[in-house]
PATOR-532070 format. One record per residue (C-alpha): residue number from 1; residue in three letters; x, y, z. Coordinates in steps of 0.1 Angstrom, whole numbers, padded with zeros to 4 digits. Layout:
% residues N
n,res,X,Y,Z
NUM,ALA,X,Y,Z
...
***
This chain:
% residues 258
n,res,X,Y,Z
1,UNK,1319,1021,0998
2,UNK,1322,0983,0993
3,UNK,1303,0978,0961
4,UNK,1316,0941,0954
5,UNK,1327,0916,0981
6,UNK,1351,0892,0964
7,UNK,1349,0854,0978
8,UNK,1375,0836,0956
9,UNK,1365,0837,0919
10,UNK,1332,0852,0931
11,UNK,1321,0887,0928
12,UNK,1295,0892,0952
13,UNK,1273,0932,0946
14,UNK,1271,0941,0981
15,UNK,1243,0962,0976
16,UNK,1221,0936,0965
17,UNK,1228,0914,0991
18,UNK,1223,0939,1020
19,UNK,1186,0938,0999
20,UNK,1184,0902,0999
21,UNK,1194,0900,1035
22,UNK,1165,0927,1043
23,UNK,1136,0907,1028
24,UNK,1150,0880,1043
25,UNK,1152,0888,1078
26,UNK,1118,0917,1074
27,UNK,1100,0883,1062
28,UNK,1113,0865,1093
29,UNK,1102,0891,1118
30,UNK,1069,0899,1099
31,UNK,1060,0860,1101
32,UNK,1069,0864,1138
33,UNK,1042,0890,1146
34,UNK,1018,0878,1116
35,UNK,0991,0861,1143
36,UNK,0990,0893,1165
37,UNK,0974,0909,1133
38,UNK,0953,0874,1127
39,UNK,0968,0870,1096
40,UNK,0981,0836,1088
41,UNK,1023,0835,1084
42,UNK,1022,0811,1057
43,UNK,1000,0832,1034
44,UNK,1021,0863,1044
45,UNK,1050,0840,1032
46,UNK,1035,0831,1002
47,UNK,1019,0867,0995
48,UNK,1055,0883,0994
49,UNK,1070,0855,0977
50,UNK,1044,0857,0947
51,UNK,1048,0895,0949
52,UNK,1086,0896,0948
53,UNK,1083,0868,0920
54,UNK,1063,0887,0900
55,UNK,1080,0922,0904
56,UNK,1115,0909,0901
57,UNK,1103,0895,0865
58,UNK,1085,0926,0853
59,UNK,1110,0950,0859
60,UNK,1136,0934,0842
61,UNK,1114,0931,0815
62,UNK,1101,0971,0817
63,UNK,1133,0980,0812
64,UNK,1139,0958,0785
65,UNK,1110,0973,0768
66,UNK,1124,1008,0775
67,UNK,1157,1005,0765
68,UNK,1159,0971,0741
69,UNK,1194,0979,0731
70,UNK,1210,0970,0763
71,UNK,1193,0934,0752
72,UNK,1198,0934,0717
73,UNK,1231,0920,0713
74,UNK,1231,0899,0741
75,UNK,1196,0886,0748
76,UNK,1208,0865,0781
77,UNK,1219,0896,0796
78,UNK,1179,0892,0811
79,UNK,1194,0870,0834
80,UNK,1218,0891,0845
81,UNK,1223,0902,0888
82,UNK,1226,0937,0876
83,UNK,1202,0954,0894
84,UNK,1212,0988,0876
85,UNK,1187,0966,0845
86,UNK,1156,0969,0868
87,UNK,1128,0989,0863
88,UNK,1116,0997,0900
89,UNK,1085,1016,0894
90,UNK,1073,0987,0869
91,UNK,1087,0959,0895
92,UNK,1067,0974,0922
93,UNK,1034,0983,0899
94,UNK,1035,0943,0890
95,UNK,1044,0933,0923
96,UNK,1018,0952,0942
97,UNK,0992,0940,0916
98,UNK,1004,0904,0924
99,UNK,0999,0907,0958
100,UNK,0965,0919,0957
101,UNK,0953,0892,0937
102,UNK,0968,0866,0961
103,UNK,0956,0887,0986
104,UNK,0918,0889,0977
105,UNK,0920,0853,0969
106,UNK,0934,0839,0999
107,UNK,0903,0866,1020
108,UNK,0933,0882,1036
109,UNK,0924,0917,1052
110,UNK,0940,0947,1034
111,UNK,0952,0964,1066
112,UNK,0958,0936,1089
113,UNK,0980,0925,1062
114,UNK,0998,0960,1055
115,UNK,1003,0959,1100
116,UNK,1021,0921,1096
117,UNK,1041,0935,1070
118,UNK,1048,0964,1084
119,UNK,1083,0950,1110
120,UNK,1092,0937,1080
121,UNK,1093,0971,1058
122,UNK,1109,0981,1087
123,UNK,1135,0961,1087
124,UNK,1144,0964,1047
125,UNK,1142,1003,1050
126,UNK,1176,0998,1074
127,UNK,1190,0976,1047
128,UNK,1183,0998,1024
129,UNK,1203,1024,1040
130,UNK,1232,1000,1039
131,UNK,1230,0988,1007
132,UNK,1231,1029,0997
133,UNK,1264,1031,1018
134,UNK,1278,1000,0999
135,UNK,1271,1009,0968
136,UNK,1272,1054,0975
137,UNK,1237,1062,0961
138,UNK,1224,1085,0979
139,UNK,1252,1107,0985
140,UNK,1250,1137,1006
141,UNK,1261,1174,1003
142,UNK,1298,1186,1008
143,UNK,1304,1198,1042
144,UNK,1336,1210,1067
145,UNK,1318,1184,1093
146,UNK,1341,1161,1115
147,UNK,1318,1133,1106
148,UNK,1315,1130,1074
149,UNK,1328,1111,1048
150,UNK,1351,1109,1020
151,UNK,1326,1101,0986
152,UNK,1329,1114,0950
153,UNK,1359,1135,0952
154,UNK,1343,1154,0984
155,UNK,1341,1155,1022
156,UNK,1305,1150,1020
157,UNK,1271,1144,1046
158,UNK,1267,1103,1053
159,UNK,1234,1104,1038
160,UNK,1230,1072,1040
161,UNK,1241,1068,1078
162,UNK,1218,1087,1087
163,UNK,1195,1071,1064
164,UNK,1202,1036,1082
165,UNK,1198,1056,1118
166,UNK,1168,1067,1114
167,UNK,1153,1035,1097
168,UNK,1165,1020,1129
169,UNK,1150,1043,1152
170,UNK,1115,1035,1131
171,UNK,1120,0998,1135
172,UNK,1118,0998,1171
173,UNK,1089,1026,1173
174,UNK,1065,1002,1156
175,UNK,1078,0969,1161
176,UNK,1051,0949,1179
177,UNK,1058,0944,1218
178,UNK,1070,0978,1223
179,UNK,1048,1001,1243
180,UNK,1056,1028,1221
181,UNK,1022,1024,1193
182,UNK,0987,1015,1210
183,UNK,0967,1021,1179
184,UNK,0946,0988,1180
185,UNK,0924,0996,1148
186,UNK,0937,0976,1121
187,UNK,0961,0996,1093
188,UNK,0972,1021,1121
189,UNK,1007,1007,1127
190,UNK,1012,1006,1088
191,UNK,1003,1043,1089
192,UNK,1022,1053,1114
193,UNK,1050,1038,1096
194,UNK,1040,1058,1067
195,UNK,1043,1089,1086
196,UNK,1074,1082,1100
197,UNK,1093,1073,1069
198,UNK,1079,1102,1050
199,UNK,1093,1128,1083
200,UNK,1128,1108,1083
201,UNK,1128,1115,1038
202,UNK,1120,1151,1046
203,UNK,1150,1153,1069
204,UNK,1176,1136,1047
205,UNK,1167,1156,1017
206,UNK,1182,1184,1034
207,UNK,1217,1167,1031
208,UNK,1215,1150,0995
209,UNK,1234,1163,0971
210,UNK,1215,1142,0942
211,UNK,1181,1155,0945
212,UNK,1155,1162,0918
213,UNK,1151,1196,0917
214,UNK,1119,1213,0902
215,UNK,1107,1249,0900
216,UNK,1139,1268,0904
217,UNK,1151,1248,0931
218,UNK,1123,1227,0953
219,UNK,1135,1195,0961
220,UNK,1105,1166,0944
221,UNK,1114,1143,0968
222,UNK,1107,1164,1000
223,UNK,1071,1178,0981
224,UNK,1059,1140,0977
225,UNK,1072,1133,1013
226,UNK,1050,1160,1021
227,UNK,1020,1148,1006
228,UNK,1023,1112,1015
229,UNK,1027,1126,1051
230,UNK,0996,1150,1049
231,UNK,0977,1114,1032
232,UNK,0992,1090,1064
233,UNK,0984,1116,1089
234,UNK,0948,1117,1076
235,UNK,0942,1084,1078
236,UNK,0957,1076,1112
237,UNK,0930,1111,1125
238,UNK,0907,1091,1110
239,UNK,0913,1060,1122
240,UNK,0915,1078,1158
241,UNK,0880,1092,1153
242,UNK,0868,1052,1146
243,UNK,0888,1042,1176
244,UNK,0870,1069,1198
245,UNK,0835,1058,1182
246,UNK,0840,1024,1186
247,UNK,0853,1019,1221
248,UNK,0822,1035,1237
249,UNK,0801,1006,1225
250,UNK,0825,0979,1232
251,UNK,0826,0992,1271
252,UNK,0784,0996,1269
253,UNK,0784,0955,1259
254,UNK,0807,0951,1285
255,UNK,0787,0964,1313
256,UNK,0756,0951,1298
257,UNK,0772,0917,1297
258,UNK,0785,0920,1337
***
């Protein structure tokens, strides 16, 4: 674990810069591929600017809402860096909503815009597995393994290097240029991505040893993988089905037109 990276008087939280460095550099790539998706990089910068804006905002004050006494004595504490003073469901509730007002605004296509996004999601879920390593979130089960790591008074699973793995191996399955995704319809890459991510949470549940456990013992997390895996799966068989319906008639105006 590295949870602060001191630079002279400075105490830097690891963590959150392994996040900051993820938007960053997802943002960068997604602008990169943006026009392969026709969507324009300069909304897609603004879009995730606005939403980050607003969520960042929100969930500082959701949690001050729910728990005003970490405010009350110090009301400037809202400005702290502590990210452990975040609301993330309220953040991202706020956030989402913000983008989808920018993004019906600005005409920008739902799905087009979820694909351009979608290197960049990519490339925060890998950060995201760092910044659990800095910080040990995520921690994984004790085991007699060779590999794994010393964390919370036990020889435990690294969780969250297998976490940053596998959000590696999904960041080159469906970055644009690859030959590995031909789904052209729009909102199929985003899926996919969907899918994956759900399969690779399935799989690291099976080594956390800070799971949510509900009805005598069934992990939450892996039963709302499940489901969101069922929902992206569905939609990719449907977008398939379009795809099949669709092509027919673009090769029937192509003959027609030679």
């Amino acid at each position: 674990m590295l949870p602060i990276i001191q630079i002279g008087p400075l105490a830097l939280p690891a963590p959150g810069l392994a996040i900051i460095a993820g938007i960053w550099i997802g943002l960068t790539v997604s602008e990169r591929y943006a026009r392969r998706f026709e969507v324009d990089p300069n909304q897609l910068y603004n879009l995730v600017f606005i939403a980050l804006m607003a969520g960042i905002i929100s969930a500082r004050l959701a949690y001050a809402v729910r728990f005003p006494a970490a405010f009350a004595a110090s009301p400037i504490s809202l400005l702290s860096r502590d990210l452990n003073l975040l609301d993330p469901w309220g953040g991202i509730a706020v956030g989402g909503l913000a983008a989808l007002v920018y993004g019906q605004r600005k005409g920008m296509d739902l799905w087009s815009t979820m694909d351009a996004l979608t290197p960049g999601l990519a490339v925060l879920g890998v950060a995201w597995g760092l910044a659990n390593l800095a910080s040990g979130n995520a921690y994984g089960t004790p085991t007699q393994l060779p590999w794994g790591i010393e964390l919370w008074g036990a020889h435990r699973h690294p969780t969250q290097i297998y976490q940053t793995l596998l959000a590696l191996i999904i960041l080159v399955v469906i970055l644009p240029g690859t030959s590995l995704i031909r789904m052209q319809l729009s909102g199929g890459r985003f899926l996919i991505f969907v899918a994956l991510s759900a399969g690779a949470r399935l799989f690291l549940e099976s080594f956390r040893g800070d799971s949510v456990l509900i009805l005598g013992g069934i992990r939450l997390a892996q039963v709302l993988a499940w489901l969101v895996l069922a929902g992206s799966l569905w939609g990719l068989a449907r977008l398939h089905d379009r795809q099949r319906t669709t092509q027919p008639a673009v090769d029937r105006g192509k003959s027609a037109a030679g």
